[in-house]
C-alpha positions as a Python dict, from the first residue, in 0.01 Angstrom:
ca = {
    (1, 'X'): (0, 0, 0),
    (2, 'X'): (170, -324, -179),
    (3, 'X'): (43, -530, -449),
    (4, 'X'): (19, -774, -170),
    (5, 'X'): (-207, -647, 96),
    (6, 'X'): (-631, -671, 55),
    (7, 'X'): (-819, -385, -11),
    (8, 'X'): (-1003, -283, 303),
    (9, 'X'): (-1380, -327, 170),
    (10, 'X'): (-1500, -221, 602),
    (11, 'X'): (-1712, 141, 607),
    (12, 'X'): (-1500, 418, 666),
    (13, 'X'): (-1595, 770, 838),
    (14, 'X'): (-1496, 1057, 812),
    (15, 'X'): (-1510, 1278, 1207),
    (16, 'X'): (-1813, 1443, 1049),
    (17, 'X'): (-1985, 1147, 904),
    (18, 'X'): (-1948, 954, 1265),
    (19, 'X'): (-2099, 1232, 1451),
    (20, 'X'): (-2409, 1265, 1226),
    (21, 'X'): (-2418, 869, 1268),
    (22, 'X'): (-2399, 864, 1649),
    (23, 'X'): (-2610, 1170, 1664),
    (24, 'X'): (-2296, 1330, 1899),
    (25, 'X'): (-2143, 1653, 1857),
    (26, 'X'): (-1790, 1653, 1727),
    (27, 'X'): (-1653, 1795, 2064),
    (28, 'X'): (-1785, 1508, 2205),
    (29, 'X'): (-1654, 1242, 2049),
    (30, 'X'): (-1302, 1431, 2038),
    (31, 'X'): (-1366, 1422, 2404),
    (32, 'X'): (-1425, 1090, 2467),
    (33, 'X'): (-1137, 986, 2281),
    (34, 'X'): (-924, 1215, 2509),
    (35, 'X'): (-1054, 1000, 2794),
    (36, 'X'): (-972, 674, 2659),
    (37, 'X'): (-1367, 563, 2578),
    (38, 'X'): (-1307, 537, 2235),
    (39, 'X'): (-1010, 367, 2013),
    (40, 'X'): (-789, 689, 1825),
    (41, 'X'): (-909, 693, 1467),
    (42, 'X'): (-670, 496, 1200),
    (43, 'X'): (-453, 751, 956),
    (44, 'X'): (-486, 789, 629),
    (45, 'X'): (-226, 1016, 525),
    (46, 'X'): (-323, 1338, 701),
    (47, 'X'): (-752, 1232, 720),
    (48, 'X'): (-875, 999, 1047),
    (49, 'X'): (-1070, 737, 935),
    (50, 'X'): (-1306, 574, 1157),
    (51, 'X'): (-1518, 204, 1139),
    (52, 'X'): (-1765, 26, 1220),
    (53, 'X'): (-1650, 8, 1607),
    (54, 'X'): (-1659, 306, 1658),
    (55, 'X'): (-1971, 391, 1571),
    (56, 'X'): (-2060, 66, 1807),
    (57, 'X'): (-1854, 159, 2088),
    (58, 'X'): (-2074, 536, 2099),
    (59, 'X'): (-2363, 361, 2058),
    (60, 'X'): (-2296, 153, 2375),
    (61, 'X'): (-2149, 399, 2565),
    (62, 'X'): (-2480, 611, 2524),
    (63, 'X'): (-2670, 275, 2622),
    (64, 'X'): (-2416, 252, 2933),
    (65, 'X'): (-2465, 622, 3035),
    (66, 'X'): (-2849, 559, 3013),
    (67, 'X'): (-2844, 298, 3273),
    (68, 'X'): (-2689, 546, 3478),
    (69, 'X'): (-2266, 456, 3510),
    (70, 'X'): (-2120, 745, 3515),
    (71, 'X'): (-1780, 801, 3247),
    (72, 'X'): (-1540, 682, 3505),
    (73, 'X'): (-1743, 378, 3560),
    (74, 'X'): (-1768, 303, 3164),
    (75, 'X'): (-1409, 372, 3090),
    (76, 'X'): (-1335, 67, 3361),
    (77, 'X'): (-1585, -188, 3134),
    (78, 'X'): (-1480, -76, 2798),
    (79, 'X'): (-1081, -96, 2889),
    (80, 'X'): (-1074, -430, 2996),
    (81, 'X'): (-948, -726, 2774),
    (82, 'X'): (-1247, -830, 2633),
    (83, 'X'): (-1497, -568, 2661),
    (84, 'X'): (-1763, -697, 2480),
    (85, 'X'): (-1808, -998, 2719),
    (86, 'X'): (-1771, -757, 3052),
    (87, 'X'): (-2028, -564, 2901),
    (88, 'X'): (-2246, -795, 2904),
    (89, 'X'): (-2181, -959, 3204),
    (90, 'X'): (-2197, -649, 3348),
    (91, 'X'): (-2539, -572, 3166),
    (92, 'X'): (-2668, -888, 3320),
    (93, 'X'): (-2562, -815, 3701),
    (94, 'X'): (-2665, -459, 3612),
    (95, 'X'): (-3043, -631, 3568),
    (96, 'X'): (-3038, -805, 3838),
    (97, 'X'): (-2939, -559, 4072),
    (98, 'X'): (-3152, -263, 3985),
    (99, 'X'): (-3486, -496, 3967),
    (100, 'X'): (-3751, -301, 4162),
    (101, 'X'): (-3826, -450, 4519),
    (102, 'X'): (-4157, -321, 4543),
    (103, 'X'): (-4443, -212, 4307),
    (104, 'X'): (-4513, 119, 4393),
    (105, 'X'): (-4377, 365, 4148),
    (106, 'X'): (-4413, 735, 4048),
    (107, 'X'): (-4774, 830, 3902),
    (108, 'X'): (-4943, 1150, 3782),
    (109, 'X'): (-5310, 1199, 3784),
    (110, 'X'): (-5540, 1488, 3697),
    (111, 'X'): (-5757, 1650, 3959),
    (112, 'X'): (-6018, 1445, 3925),
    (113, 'X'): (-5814, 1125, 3992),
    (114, 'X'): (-5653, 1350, 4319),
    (115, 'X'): (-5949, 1388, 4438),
    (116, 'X'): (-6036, 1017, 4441),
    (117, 'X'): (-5739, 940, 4578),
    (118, 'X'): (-5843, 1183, 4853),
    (119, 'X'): (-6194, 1023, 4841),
    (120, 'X'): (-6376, 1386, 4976),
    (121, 'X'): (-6180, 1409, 5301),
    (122, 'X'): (-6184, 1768, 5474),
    (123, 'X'): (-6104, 2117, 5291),
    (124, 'X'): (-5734, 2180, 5357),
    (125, 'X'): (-5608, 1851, 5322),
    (126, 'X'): (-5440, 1908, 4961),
    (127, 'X'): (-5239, 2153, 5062),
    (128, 'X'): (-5114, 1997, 5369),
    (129, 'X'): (-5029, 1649, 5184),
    (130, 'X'): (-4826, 1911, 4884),
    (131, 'X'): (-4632, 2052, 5208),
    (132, 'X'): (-4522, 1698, 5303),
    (133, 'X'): (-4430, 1668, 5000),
    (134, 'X'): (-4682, 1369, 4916),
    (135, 'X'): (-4870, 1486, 4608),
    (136, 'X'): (-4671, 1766, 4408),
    (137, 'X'): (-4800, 2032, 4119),
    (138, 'X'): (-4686, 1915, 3765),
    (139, 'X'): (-4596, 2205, 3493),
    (140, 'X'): (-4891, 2027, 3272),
    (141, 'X'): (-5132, 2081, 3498),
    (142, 'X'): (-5114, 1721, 3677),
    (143, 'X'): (-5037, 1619, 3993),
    (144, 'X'): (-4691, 1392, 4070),
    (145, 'X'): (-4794, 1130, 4365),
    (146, 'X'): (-4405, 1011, 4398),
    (147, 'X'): (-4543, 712, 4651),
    (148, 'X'): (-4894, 609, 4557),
    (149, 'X'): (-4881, 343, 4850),
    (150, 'X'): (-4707, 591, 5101),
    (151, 'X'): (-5013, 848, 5032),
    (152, 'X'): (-5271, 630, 5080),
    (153, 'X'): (-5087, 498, 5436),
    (154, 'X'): (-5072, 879, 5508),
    (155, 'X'): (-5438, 937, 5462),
    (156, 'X'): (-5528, 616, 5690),
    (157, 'X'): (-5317, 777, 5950),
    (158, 'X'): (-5451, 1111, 5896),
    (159, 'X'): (-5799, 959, 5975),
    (160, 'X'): (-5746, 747, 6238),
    (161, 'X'): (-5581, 1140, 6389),
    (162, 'X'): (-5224, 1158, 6328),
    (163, 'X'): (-5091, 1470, 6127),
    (164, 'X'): (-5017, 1449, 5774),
    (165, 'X'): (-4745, 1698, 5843),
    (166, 'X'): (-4659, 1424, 6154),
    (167, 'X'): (-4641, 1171, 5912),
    (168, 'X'): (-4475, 1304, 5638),
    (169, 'X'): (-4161, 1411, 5904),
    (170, 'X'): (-4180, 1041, 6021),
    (171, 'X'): (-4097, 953, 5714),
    (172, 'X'): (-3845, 1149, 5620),
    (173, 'X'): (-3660, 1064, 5962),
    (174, 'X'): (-3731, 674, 5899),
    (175, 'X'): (-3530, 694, 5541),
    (176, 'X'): (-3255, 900, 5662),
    (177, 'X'): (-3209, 616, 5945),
    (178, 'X'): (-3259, 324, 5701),
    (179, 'X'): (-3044, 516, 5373),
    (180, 'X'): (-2723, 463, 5616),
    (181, 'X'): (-2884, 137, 5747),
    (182, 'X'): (-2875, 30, 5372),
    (183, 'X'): (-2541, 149, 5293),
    (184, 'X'): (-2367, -53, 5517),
    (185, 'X'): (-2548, -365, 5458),
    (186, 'X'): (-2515, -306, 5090),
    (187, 'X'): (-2148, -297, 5167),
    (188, 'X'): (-2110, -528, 5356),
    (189, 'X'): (-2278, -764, 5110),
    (190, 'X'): (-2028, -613, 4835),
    (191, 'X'): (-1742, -733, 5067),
    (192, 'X'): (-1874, -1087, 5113),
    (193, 'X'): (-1943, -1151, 4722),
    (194, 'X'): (-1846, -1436, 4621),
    (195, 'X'): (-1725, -1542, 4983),
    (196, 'X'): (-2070, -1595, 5204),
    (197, 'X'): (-2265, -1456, 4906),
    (198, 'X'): (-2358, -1547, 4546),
    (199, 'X'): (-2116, -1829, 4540),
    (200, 'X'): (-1891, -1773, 4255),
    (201, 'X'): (-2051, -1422, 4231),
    (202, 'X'): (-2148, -1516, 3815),
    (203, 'X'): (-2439, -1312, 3713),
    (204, 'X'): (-2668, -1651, 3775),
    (205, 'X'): (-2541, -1679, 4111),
    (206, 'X'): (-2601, -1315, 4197),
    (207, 'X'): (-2938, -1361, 4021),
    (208, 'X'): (-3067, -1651, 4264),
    (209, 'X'): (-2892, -1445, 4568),
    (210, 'X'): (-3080, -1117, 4531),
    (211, 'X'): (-3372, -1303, 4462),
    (212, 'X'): (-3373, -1483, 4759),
    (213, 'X'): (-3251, -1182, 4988),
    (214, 'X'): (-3542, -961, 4829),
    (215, 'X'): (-3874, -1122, 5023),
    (216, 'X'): (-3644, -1203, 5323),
    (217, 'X'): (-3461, -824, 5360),
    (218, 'X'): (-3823, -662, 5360),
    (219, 'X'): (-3999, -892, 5566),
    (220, 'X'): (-3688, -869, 5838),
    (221, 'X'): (-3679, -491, 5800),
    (222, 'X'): (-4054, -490, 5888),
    (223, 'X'): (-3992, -692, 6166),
    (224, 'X'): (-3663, -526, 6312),
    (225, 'X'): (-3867, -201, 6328),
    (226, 'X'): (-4209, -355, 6444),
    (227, 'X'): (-3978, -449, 6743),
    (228, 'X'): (-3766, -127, 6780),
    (229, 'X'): (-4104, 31, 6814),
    (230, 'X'): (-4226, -174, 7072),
    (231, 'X'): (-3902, -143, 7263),
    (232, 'X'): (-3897, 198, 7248),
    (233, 'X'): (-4287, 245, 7371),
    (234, 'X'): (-4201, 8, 7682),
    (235, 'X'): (-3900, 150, 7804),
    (236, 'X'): (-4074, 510, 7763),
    (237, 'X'): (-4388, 370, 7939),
    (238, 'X'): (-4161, 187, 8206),
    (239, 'X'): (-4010, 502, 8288),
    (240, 'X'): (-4343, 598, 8472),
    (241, 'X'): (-4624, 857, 8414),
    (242, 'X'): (-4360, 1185, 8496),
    (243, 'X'): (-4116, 1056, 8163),
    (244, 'X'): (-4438, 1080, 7960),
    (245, 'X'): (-4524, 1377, 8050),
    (246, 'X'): (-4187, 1499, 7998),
    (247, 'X'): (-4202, 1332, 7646),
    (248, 'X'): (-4498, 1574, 7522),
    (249, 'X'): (-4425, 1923, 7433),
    (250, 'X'): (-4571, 2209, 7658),
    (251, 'X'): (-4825, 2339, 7410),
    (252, 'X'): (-4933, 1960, 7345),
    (253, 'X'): (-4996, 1923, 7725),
    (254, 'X'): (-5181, 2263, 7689),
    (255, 'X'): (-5398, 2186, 7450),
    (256, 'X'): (-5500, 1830, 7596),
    (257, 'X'): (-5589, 2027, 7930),
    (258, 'X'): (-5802, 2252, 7759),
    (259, 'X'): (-5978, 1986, 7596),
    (260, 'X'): (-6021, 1800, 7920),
    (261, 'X'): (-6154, 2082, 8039),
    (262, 'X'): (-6445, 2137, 7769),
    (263, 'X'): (-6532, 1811, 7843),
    (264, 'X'): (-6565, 1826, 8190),
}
């Protein structure tokens, strides 16, 4: 170094020191600098010396891979011109995207909270609404409801005579459909960004978009499928009394006839 040049006064690490600061194995960071996530280390002589930014840029690329972007996906923000600002950008559109649309969420309860849940319906009913996969056995002892609101919708069903096990294959069918239904709106929406949708496509923009699309999206989903239903039922029922009988399975015909026959 000349007489000239300042002293550099900013921390320096040592590989060691910078993994016991990010709380990352060695390996790992090595890694990540193999895959272009992380600046190469300056030289001193033979010893790497890392700063301040690195220890910043592990930090946020543990943040990043928290929210879910996989290393592809965080190799794109960090690479561009000025990372710090599409980080945050990103960050912001990140929020606004991944906002819940609904309130129901994950819960565990004990048994005694299952059971109110269940509010003293028959013996047997527990272990059909674990086989639809409703209410599932935690290692703690608990019980994971994964959709409070679809639970109780199944039990109202359940007493008004539909089969949980009915009910829980409805389901399943009716988010298969809608996942690709999704998809290709989602996509389509993607396409039209910033052209048709969100304006400029700024975080704001996208911000008052999605916010407006939320209430509309489930209220016209509900309503597309209200009507789908009834279309369905009327075409089924204006195929005459031979087509419905057709629709039902032999043993469900069976079974009606032998309980028209009690009766009578």
């Amino acid at each position: 170094m000349s007489t000239d040049e300042a002293p550099d006064h900013r921390p320096a690490y040592g590989l060691q020191e910078l993994a016991d600061r990010s709380g990352l194995p060695v390996r790992t960071i090595r890694w990540y600098q193999s895959e272009g996530l992380l600046p190469r280390p300056e030289k001193h002589g033979r010893d790497a010396v890392y700063r301040r930014e690195h220890l910043d840029r592990l930090e946020l690329i543990a943040e990043l891979r928290d929210r879910g972007l996989t290393l592809t996906a965080i190799r794109d923000l960090v690479a561009r011109s000025r990372p710090a600002s599409t980080v945050a950008e990103w960050l912001g559109i990140d929020a606004t995207l991944t906002a819940p649309w609904s309130d129901d969420r994950p819960s565990i309860v004990d048994r005694e909270g299952l059971e109110q849940l269940i509010g003293g319906r028959r013996a047997g009913l527990l272990a059909e609404l674990q086989d639809a996969g409703y209410v599932n056995p935690t290692d703690g002892g608990g019980w994971l409801v994964p959709s409070p609101t679809l639970l109780e919708l199944a039990l109202q069903l359940h007493d008004a005579g539909i089969a949980v096990d009915l009910t829980g294959r409805l389901r399943d069918l009716l988010r298969r459909r809608l996942a690709k239904a999704v998809d290709d709106a989602v996509k389509m929406l993607v396409e039209r960004t910033g052209a048709g949708f969100a304006g400029n496509a700024s975080a704001e923009e996208l911000a008052t978009a999605i916010g407006a699309l939320r209430p509309i999206a489930r209220e016209t989903t509900s309503l597309i499928l209200a009507q789908e239903v009834e279309r369905a039922l009327r075409e089924l029922v204006g195929q005459g009394p031979a087509a419905l009988e057709r629709a039902i399975p032999q043993d469900a015909r069976d079974a009606r006839r032998r309980t028209e026959g009690k009766r009578t």
